[in-house]
GUNUKOL-809144 format. One record per residue (C-alpha): x negated, y negated, z. Coordinates in steps of 0.25 Angstrom, whole numbers. Layout:
BEGIN
<bavex X="X" Y="Y" Z="Z"/>
...
***
This chain:
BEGIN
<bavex X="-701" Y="-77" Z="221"/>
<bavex X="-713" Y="-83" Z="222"/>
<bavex X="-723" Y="-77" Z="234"/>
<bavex X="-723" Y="-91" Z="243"/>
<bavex X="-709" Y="-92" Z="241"/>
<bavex X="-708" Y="-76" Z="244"/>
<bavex X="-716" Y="-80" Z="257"/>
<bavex X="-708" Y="-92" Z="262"/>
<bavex X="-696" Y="-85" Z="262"/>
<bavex X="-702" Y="-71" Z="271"/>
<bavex X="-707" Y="-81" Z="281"/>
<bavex X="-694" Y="-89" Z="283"/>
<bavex X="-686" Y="-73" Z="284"/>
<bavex X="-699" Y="-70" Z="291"/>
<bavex X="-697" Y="-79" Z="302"/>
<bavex X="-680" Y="-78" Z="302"/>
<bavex X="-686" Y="-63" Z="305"/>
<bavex X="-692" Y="-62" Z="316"/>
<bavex X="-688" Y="-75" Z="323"/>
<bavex X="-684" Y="-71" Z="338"/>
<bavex X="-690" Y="-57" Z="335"/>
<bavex X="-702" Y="-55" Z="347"/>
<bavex X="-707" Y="-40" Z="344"/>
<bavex X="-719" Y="-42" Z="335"/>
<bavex X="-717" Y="-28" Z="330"/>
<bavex X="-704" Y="-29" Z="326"/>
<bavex X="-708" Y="-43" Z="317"/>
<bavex X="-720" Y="-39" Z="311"/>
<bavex X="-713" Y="-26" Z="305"/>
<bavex X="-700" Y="-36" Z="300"/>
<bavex X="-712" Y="-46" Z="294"/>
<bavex X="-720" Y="-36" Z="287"/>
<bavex X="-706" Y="-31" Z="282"/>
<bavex X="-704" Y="-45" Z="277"/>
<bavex X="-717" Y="-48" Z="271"/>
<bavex X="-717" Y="-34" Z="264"/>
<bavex X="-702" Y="-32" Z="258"/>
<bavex X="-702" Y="-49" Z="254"/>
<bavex X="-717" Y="-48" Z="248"/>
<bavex X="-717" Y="-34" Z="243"/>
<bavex X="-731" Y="-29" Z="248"/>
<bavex X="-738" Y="-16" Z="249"/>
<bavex X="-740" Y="-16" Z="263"/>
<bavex X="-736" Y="-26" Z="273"/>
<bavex X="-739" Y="-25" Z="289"/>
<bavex X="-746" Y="-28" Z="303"/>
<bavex X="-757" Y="-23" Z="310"/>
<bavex X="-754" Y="-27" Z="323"/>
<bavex X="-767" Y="-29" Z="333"/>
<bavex X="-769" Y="-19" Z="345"/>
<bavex X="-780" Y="-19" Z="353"/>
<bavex X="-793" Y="-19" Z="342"/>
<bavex X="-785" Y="-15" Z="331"/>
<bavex X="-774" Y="-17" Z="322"/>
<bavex X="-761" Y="-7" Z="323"/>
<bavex X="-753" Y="-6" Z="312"/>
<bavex X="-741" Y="-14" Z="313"/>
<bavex X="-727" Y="-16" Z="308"/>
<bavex X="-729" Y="-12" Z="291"/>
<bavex X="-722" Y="-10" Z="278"/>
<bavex X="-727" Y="-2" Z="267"/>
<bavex X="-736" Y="12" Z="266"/>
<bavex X="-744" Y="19" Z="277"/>
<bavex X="-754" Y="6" Z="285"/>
<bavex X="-767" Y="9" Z="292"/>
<bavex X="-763" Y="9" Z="306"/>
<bavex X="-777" Y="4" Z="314"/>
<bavex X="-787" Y="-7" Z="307"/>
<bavex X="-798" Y="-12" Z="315"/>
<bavex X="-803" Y="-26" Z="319"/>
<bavex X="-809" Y="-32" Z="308"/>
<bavex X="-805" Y="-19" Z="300"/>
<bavex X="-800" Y="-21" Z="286"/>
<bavex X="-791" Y="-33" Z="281"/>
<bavex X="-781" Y="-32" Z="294"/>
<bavex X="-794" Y="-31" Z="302"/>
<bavex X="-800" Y="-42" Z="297"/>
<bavex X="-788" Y="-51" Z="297"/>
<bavex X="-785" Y="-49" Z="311"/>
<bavex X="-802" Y="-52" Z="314"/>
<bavex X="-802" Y="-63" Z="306"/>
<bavex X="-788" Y="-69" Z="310"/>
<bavex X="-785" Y="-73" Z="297"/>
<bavex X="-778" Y="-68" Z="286"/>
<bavex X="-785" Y="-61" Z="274"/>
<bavex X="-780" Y="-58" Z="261"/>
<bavex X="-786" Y="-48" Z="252"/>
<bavex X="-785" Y="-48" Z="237"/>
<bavex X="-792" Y="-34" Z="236"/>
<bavex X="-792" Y="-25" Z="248"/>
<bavex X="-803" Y="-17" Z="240"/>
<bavex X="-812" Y="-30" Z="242"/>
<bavex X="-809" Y="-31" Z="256"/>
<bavex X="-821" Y="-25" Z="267"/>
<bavex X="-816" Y="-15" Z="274"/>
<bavex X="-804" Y="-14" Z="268"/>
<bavex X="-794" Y="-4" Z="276"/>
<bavex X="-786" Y="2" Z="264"/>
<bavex X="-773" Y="8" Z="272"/>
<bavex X="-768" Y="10" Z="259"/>
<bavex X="-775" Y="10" Z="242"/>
<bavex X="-764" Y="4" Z="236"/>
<bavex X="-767" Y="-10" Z="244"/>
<bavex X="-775" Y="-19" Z="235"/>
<bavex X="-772" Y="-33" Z="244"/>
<bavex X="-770" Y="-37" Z="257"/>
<bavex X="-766" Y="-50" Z="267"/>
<bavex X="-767" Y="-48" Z="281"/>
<bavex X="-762" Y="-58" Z="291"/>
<bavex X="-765" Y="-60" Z="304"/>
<bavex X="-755" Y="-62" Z="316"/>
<bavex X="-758" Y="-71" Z="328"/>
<bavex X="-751" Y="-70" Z="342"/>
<bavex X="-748" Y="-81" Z="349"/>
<bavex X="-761" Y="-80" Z="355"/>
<bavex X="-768" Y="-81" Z="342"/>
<bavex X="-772" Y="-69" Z="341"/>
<bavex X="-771" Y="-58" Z="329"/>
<bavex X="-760" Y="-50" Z="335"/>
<bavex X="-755" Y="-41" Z="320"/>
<bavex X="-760" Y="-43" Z="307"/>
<bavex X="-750" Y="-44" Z="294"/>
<bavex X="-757" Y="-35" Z="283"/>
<bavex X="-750" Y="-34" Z="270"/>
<bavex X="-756" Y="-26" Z="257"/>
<bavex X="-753" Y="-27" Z="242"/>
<bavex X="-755" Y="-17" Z="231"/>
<bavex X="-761" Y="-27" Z="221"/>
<bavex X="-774" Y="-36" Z="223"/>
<bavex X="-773" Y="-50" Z="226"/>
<bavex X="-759" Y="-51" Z="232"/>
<bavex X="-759" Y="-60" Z="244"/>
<bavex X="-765" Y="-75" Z="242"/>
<bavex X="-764" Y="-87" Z="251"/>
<bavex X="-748" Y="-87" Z="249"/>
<bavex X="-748" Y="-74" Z="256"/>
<bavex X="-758" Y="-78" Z="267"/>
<bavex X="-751" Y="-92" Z="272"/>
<bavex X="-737" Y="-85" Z="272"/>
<bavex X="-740" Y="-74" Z="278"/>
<bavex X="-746" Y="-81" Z="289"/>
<bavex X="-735" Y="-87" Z="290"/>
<bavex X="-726" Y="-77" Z="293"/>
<bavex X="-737" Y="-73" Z="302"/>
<bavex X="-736" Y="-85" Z="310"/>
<bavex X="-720" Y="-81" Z="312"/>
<bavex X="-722" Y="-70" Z="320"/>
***
């Protein structure tokens, strides 16, 4: 199955989900298990924003870095910037936070409250360069825009 076509489908099961569901936690652990058993990434998860940092959120995969900065790394950065960032080479990255060696790319999404502001961000890491394109970036913000 082909990426786009992978991506339609999570968001529609996405939605189906957590429809009705009202405790943040509780969804953004069930739609980082989605995204992370359907697309098969290294790491999948949310760092959620308290206070002047962000905590380390609902997650599947190895052992996270638990506190980044604002403006720290690519999770930082996203949530400063209020836009999504993907990253062919985390090696190429300033300031890169390296939570783990074996990740090469990254996404990271940012998550708006009804307020509009960054409220969590949805970072995922691959093992192998170049992994998330455009395709990556409009459906995650997609399901984003679900929750």
């Amino acid at each position: 199955m082909e990426k786009e076509e992978k991506y339609k489908l999570l968001t529609e099961q996405i939605a189906c989900l957590i429809e009705g569901e009202t405790d943040q936690i509780a969804i953004m652990a069930n739609v980082a298990a989605a995204i992370h058993e359907t697309m098969g990434f290294f790491w999948t998860g949310f760092y959620r924003v308290v206070g002047d940092e962000l905590l380390l959120g609902p997650f599947q995969g190895p052992v996270a870095c638990m506190h980044i900065g604002f403006g720290r790394g690519v999770c930082g950065t996203a949530w400063k910037q209020r836009e999504t960032i993907v990253v062919p080479d985390v090696e190429q990255f300033p300031g890169h936070i390296a939570c783990s060696s074996l990740s090469r790319s990254e996404i990271v999404v940012p998550l708006f409250d009804k307020t509009g502001a960054v409220s969590a961000v949805l970072d995922i890491d691959s093992k192998d360069l170049a992994t998330f394109d455009d395709t990556d970036r409009v459906y995650l913000e997609k399901i984003l825009a679900l929750i």
